[in-house]
ZANU-353667 format. One record per residue: x, y, z of N, C-alpha, C, O in turn. Coordinates in steps of 0.02 Angstrom, whole numbers, plus 50000, padded with zeros to 5 digits. Atoms other than C-alpha are relative to their C-alpha. Layout:
# residues N
XYZXYZXYZXYZ
...
This chain:
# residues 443
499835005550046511845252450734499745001649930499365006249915
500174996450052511765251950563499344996249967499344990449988
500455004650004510075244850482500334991449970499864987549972
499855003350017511105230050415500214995450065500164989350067
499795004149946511785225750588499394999250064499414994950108
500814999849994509845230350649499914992649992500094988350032
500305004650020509065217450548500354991750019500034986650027
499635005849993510735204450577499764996350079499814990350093
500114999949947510065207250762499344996550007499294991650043
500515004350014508465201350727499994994249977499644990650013
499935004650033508825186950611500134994950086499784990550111
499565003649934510075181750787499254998450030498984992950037
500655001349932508425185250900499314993149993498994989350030
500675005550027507175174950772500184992550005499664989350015
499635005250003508275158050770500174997650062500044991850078
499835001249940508905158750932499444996850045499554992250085
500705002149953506955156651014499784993249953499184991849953
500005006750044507055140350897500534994650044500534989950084
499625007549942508445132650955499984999050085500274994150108
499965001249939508215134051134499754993750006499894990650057
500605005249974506945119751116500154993249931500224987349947
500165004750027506945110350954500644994849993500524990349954
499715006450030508465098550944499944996650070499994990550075
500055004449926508245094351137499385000150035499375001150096
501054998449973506275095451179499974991950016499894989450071
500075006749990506275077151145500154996050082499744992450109
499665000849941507425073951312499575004150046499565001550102
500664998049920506055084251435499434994249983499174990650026
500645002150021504715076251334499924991650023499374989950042
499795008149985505245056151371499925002450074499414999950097
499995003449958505585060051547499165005850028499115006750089
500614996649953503715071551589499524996149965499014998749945
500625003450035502745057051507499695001249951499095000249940
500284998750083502705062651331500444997349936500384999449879
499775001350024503875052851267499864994449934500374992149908
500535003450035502605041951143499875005749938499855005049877
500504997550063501875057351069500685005149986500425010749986
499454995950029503705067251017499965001249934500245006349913
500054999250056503205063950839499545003549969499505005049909
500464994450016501715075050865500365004750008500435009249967
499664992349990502635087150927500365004949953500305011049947
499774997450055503685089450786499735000949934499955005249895
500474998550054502385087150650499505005550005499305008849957
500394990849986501285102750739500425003049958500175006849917
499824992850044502575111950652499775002849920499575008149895
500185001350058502325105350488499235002949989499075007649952
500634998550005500465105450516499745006850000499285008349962
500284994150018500305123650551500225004849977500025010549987
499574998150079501655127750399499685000949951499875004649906
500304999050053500325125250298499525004350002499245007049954
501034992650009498725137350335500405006250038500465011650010
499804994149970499565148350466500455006449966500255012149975
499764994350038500895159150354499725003949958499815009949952
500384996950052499695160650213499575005450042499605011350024
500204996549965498665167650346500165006050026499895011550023
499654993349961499655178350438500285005449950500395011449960
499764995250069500225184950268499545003949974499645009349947
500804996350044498395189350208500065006350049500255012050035
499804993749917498485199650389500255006349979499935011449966
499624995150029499845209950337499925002949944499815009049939
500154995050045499655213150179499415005850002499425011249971
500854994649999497665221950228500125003150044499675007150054
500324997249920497985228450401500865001350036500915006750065
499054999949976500095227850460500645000349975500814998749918
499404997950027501635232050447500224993450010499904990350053
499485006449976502865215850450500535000550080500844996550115
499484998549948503865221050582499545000850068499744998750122
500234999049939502485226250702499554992149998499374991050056
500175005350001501675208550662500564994150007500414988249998
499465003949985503405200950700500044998550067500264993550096
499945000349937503185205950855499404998950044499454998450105
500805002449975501335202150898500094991750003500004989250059
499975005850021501615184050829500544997250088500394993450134
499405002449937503205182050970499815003550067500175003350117
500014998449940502505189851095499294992850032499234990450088
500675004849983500655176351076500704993550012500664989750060
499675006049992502205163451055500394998450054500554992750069
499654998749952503155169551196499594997250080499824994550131
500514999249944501495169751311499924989350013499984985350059
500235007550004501075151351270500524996350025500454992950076
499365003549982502865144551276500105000750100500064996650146
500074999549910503015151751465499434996050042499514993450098
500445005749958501385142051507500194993050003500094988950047
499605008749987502285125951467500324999250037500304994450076
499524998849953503645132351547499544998450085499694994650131
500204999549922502595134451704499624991950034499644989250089
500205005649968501655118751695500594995550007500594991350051
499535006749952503275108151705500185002350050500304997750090
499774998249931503855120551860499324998550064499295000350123
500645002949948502045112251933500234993550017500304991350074
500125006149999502275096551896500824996850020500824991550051
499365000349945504255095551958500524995649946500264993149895
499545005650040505805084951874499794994149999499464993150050
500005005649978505615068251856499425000149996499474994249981
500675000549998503705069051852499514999349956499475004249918
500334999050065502415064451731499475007249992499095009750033
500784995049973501245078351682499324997249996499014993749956
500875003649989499615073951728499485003949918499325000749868
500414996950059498595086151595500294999549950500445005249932
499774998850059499415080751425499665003049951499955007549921
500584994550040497975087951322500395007449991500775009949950
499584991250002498435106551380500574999450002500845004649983
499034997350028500395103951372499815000749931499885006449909
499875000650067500115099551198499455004249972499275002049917
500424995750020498855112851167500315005349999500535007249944
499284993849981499995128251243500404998549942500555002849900
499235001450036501325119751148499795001149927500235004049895
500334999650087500415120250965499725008549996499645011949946
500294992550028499755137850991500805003250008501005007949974
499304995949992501505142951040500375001449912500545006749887
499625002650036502275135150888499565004149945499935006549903
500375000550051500705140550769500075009949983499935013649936
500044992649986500945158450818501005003949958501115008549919
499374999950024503095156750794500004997649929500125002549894
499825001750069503175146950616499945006149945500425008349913
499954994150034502375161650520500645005350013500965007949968
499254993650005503845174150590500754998749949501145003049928
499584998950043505025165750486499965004449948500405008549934
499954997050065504295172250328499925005050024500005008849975
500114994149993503905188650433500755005750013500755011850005
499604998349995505725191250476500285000649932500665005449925
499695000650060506205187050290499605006949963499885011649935
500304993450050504925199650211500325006850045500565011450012
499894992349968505365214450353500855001649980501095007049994
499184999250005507315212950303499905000549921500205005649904
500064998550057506925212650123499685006949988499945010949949
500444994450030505685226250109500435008050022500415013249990
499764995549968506795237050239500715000049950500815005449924
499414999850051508495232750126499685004649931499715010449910
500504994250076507425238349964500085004650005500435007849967
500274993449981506805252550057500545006349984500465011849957
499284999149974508605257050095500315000449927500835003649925
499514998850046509225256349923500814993049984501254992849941
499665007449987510215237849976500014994549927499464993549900
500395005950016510325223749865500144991950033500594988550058
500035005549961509625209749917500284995049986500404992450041
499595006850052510505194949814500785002350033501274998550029
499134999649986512185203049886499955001050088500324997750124
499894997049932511835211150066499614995650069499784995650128
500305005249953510405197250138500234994050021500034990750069
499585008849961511425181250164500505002750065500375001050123
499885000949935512545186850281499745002350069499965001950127
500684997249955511005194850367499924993650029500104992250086
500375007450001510325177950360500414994050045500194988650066
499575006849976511865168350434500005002150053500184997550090
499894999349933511875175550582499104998350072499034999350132
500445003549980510115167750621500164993950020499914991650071
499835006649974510985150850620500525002650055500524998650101
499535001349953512405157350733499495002250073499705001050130
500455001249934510895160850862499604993450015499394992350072
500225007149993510215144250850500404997450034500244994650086
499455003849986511985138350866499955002550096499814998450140
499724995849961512325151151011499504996850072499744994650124
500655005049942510505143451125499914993450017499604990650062
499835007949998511015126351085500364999850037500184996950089
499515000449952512535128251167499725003350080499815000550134
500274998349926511695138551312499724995550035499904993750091
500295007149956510405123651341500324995050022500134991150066
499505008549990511795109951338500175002250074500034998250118
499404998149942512725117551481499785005450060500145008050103
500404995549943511415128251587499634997050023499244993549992
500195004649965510915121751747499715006350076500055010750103
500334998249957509795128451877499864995250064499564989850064
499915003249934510035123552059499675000050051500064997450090
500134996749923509085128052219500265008350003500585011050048
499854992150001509275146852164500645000749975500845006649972
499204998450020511145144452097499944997449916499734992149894
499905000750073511465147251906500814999049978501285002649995
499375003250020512905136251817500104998049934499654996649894
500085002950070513525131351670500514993850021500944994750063
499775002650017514165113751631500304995249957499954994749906
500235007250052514685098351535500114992850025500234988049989
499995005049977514725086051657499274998149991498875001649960
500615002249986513205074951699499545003150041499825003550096
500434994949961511825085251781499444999049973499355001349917
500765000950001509895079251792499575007249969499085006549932
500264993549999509445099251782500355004249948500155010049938
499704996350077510625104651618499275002249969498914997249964
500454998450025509105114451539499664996849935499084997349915
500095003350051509375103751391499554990750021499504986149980
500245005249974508435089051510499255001450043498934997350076
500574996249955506975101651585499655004749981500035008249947
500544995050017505595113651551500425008350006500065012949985
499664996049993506935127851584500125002549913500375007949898
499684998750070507175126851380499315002949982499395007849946
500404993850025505545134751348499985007250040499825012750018
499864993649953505875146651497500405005149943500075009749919
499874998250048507165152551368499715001749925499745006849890
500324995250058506265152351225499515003550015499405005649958
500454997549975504965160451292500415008650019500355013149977
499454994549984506115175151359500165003649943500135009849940
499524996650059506955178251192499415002849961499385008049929
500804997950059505135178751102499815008150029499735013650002
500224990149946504725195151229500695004949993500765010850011
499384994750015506405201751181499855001749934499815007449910
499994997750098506205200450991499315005249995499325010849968
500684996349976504275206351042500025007750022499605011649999
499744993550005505005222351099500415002949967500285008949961
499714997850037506445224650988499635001249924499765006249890
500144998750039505475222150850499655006349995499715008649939
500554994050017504285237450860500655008650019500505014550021
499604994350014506075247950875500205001749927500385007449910
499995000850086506255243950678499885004249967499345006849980
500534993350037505975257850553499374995749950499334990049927
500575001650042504455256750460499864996149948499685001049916
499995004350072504265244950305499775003649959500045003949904
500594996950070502975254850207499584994350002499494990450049
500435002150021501785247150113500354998249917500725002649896
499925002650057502125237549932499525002749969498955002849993
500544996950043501265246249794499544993050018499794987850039
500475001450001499525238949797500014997549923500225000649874
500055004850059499115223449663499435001149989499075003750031
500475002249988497765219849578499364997650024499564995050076
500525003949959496195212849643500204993249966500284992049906
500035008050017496425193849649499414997250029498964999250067
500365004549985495665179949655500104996450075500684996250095
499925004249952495285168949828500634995349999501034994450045
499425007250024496495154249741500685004849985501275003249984
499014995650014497925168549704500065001250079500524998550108
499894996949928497655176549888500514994950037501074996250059
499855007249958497995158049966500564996749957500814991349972
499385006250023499385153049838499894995549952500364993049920
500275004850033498385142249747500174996849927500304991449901
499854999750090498605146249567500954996350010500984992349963
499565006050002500425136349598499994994249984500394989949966
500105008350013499685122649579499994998649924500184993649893
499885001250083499645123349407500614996749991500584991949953
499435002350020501465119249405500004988949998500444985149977
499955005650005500975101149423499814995949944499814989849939
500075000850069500475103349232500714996849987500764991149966
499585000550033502045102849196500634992950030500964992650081
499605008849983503035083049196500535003150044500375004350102
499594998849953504655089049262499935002150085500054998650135
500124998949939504225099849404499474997250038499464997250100
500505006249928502685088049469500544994550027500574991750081
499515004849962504085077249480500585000850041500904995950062
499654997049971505195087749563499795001850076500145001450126
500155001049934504085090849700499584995450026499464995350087
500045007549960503355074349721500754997850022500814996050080
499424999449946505195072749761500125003750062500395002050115
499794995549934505325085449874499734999850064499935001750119
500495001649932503885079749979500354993750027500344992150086
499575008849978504945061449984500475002350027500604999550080
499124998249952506625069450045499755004350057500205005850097
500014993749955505735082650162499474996750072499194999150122
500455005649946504855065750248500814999050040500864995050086
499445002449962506795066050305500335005650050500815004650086
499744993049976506935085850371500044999350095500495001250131
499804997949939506445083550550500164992650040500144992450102
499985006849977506775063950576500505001750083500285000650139
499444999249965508615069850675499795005250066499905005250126
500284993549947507835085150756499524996850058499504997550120
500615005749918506345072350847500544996750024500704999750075
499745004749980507515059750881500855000050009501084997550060
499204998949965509575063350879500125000750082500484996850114
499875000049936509355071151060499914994250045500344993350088
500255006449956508585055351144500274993149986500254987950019
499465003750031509655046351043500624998750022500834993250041
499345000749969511325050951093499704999550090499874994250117
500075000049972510675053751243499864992150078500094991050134
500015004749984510025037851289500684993550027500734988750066
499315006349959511815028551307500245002950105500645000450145
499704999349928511905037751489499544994650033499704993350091
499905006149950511075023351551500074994549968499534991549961
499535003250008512145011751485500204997950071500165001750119
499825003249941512764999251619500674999449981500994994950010
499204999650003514485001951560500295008250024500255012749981
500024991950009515045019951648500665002549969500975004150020
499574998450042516385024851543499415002449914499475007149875
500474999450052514965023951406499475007850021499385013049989
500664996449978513525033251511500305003950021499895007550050
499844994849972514695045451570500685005249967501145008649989
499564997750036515455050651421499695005749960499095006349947
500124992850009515605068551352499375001449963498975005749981
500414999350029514445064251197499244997850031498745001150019
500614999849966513075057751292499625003450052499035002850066
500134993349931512915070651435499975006949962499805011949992
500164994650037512915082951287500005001049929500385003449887
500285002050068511985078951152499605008049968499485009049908
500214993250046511245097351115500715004449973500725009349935
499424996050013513145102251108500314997749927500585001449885
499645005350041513705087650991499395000449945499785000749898
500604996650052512125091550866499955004749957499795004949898
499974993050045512425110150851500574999849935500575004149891
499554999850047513825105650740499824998649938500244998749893
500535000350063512345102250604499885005249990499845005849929
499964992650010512165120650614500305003549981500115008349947
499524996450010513755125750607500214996049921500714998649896
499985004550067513865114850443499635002849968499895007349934
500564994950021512295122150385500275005849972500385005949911
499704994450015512995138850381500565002249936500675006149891
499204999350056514575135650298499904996749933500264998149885
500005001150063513825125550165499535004349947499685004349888
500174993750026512695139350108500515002049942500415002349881
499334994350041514265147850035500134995249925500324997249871
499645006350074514565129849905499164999949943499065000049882
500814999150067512695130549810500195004049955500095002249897
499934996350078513205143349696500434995749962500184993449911
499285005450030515105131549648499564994749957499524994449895
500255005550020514005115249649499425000649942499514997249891
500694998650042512265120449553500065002749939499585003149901
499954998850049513285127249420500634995049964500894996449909
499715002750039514405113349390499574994149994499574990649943
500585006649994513115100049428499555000649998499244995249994
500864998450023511435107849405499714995550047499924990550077
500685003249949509815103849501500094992450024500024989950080
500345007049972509725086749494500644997650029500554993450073
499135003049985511835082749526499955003650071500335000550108
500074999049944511415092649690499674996750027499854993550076
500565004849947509865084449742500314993849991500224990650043
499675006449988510755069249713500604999350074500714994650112
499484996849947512015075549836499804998050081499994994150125
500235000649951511015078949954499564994350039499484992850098
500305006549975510025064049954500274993750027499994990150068
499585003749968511505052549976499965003250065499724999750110
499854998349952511825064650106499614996450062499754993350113
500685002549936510385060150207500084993550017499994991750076
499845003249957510885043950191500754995850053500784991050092
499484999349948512615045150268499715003050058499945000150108
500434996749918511545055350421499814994750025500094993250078
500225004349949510655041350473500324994749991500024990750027
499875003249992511705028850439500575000450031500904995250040
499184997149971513295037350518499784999750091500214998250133
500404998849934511905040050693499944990450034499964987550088
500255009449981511505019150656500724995350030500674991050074
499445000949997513445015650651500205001150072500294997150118
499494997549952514215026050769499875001150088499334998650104
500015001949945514365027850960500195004850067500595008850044
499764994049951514745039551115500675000750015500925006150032
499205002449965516505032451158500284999849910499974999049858
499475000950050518075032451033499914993749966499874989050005
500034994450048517935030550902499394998749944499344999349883
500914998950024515955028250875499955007249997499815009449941
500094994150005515895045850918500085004349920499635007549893
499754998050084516815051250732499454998149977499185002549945
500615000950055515415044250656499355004050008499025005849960
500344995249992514205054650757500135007449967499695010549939
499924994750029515185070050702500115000849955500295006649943
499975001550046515315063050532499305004749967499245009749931
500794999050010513285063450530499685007250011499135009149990
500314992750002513155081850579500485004349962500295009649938
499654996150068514605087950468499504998949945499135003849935
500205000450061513805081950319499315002150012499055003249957
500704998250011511975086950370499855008049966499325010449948
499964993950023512485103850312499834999049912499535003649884
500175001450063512345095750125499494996750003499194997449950
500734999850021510785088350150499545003550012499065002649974
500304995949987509955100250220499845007349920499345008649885
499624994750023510655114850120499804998849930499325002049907
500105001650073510755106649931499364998449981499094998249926
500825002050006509055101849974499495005849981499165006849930
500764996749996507845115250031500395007749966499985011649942
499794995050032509235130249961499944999849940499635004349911
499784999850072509595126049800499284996349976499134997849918
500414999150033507985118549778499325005149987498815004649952
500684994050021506935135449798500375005149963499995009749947
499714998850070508375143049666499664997349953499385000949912
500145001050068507845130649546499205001249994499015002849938
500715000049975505915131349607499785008549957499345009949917
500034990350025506225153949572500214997549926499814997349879
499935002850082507045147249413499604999549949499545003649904
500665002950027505625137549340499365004949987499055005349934
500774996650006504105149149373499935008449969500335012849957
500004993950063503555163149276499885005650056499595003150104
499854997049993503705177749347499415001350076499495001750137
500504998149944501985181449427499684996450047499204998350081
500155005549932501875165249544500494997050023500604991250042
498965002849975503695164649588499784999850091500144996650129
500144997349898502975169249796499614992749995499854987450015
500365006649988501715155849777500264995249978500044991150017
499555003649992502865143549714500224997750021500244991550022
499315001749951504245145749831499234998350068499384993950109
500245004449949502695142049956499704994249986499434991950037
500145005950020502185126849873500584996150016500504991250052
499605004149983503745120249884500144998750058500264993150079
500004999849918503885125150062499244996650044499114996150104
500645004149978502155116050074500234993149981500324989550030
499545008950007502935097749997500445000050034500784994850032
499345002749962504155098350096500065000950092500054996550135
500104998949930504165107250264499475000250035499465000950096
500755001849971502075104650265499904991750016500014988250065
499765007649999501915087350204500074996050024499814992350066
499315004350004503475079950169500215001950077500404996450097
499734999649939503995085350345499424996450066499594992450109
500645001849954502345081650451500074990449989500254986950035
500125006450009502135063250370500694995650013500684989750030
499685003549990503835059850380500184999550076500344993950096
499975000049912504035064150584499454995350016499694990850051
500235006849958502425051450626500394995949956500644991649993
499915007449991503095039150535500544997150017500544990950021
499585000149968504595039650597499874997750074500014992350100
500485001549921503775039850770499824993850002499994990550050
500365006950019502935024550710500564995650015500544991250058
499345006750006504735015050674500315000950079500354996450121
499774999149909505455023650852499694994750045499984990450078
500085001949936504205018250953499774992049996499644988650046
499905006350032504045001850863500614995550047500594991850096
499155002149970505924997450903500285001950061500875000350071
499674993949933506315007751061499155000950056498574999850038
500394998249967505325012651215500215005150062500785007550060
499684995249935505635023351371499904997150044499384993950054
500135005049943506055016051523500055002850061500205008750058
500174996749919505865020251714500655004850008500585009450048
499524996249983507635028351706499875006649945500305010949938
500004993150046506835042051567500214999149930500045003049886
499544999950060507955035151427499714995449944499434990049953
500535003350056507235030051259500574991749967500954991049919
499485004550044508175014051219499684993249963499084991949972
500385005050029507924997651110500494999949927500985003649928
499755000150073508584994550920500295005249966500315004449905
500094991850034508975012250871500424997649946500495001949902
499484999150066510185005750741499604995549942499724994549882
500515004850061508804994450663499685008849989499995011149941
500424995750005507705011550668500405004249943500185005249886
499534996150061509365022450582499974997649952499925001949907
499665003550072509665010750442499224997449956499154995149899
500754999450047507675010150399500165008149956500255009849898
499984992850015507845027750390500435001249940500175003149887
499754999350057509475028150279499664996849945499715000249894
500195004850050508645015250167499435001949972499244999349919
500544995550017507205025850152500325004149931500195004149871
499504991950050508455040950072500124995749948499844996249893
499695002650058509435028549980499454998849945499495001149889
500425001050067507825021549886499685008249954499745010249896
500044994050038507205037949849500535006049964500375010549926
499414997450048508785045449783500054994449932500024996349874
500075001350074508845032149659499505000049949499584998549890
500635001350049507035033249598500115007649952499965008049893
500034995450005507435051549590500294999849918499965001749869
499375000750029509015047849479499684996849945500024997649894
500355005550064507985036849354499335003649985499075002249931
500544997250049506395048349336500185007849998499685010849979
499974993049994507125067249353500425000549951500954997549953
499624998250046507785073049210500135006849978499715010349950
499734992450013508985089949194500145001849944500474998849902
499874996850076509035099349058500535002749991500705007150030
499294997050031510625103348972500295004250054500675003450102
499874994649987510615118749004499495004350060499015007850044
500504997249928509785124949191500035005350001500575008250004
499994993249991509265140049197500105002350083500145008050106
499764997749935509605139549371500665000050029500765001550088
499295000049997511395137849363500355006349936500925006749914
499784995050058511605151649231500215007950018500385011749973
């Protein structure tokens, strides 16, 4: 292969051990007696977004190659994930786990070990393109897209893979044991982590980056970014970004258990309808949106600049939850579900893409890295962590889980908090963010 279809292979492998678990974790987690603390679950990520990359980055730069630390990272994430895996094959379907402590311990070192590989897959494909004579601004995106079509690709595996009494199936009927309802989805990710874990160390070499400076402690860690909160605009740009990125994993905790929940519905035409029996299937189409809107940020950001996007996207967000609050499993509620994951491709996308363009934009040259992780600290540290509990908070507020596993209660009072959330902060945005003429990030 060629290193381009190499690295595309990787991108597939790094994404893929993602989605096995995160848009449907929620649905094991409700019915093994963890359905309370789901909003931890998804804020671990956030939480160890913020110390762990910097970390794992210091690592590398003194002591590793990226590539052979790609694969150290997924193999500790691989190891952990399989212990979860094993304690729900203790504790059986249908069963609470008795030790929640250690699930959710396994489960945070798993996760704390995986988050850093994003940026380790992003630096080993950059440094190896470089290396190569590539450029990156032309030859890394469609590297890059084929990370979401492995997300996409495990989503669909979990919806419809079902383990029997030794017999392997795929379906989309109703089935207690669809992997997307059982500890079988870290079995998978867990699997793919020991694949990437070995593929990675087939990789050619990275090198080494000429050698900087001696810095300071506060440069090592990122720090010196912070300065940017000198400056009016961009403090206000990412005090925004921490407010919209309180909206990144709201859908990801909660969509699966969501749709999910109408299968027990006492109407069966309702509970035994396509979208509710396959809610990791009916989701991935936020992915496949994702992908494709990638390609419109350059069109939009240069006819509408920074803030005419983030405006965009912020409506967007709240058509998502209010399209989830609306709409319904059966005809023609359903349209509004697939309304809500078409368009998540523009909030997502106009959001965290185009705003680490204008983020590279803005900063001067020699804290453009620490920057782009500042922003990735308001938003996917944060803005993502604070907004999953409190979300949690309004869930389990309005909703509860009941002896049949299924989280039900108000969910459309819970959606339309949520949109009303977006909506207010898109207009505060709109009344204190102010674009300049002329963006240098649309130029």
């Amino acid at each position: 292969m060629s290193l381009k279809e190499r690295l595309a292979l990787m991108n597939f492998l790094e994404f893929a051990v993602w989605g096995a678990y995160l848009t449907c974790m929620g649905n094991y987690l409700g019915a093994a007696g963890l359905g309370p603390q789901i909003p931890w679950f998804y804020a671990i990520q956030g939480i160890v977004s913020i110390f762990m990359p910097t970390l794992v980055g210091i690592i590398v730069d003194k002591f590793i190659q990226p590539q052979r630390m790609l694969g150290i990272c997924h193999l500790l994430a691989g190891i952990f994930m399989m212990l979860c895996c094993y304690m729900g094959f203790q504790t059986g379907l249908g069963n609470e786990i008795q030790n929640k402590a250690l699930f959710i311990t396994l489960y945070t070192l798993s996760v704390a070990f995986y988050m850093p590989t994003i940026a380790l897959a992003n630096t080993t494909a950059f440094m190896l393109l470089k290396k190569h004579n590539y450029d990156t601004v032309k030859d890394f995106p469609p590297i890059r897209v084929f990370g979401t079509v492995g997300f996409i690709l495990t989503m669909w595996f979990v919806n419809s893979a079902v383990w029997d009494g030794g017999s392997f199936t795929f379906t989309f009927a109703e089935n207690a044991r669809k992997f997307q309802y059982t500890y079988m989805q870290f079995f998978v990710s867990g699997v793919l982590s020991f694949v990437l874990f070995l593929y990675s160390f087939t990789l050619p070499a990275c090198g080494h980056e000429q050698k900087q400076k001696s810095r300071s402690l506060a440069e090592a860690f990122g720090l010196d970014a912070f300065k940017l909160f000198k400056q009016k605009r961009m403090a206000i740009f990412l005090i925004f970004s921490a407010l919209l990125g309180m909206s990144l994993q709201v859908t990801n905790s909660f969509a699966g258990p969501f749709i999910t929940s109408f299968k027990g519905s006492t109407d069966p035409i309702v509970a035994g309808s396509f979208a509710a029996n396959n809610a990791t299937l009916l989701t991935s189409i936020s992915q496949v949106s994702e992908a494709l809107c990638i390609l419109l940020i350059p069109f939009f950001l240069k006819r509408y600049g920074i803030k005419g996007v983030t405006l965009m996207a912020m409506l967007a967000w709240v058509f998502r939850f209010g399209f989830f609050g609306l709409g319904g499993p059966t005809m023609p509620g359903v349209l509004l579900f697939i309304f809500s994951c078409i368009i998540y491709g523009v909030a997502f996308d106009f959001f965290n893409v185009a705003g680490g363009i204008f983020v590279d934009s803005e900063c001067d040259p020699s804290m453009k890295a620490s920057a782009q992780g500042l922003f990735m600290l308001m938003t996917n540290g944060i803005g993502a962590t604070v907004g999953t509990l409190a979300a949690g908070a309004v869930v389990n507020h309005f909703c509860s889980w009941g002896e049949d596993g299924y989280l039900t209660g108000e969910w459309t009072t819970c959606w339309l908090i949520f949109a009303s959330f977006a909506l207010v902060v898109g207009i505060a945005f709109a009344l204190f963010f102010h674009d300049k003429k002329q963006n240098p990030a649309v130029e």
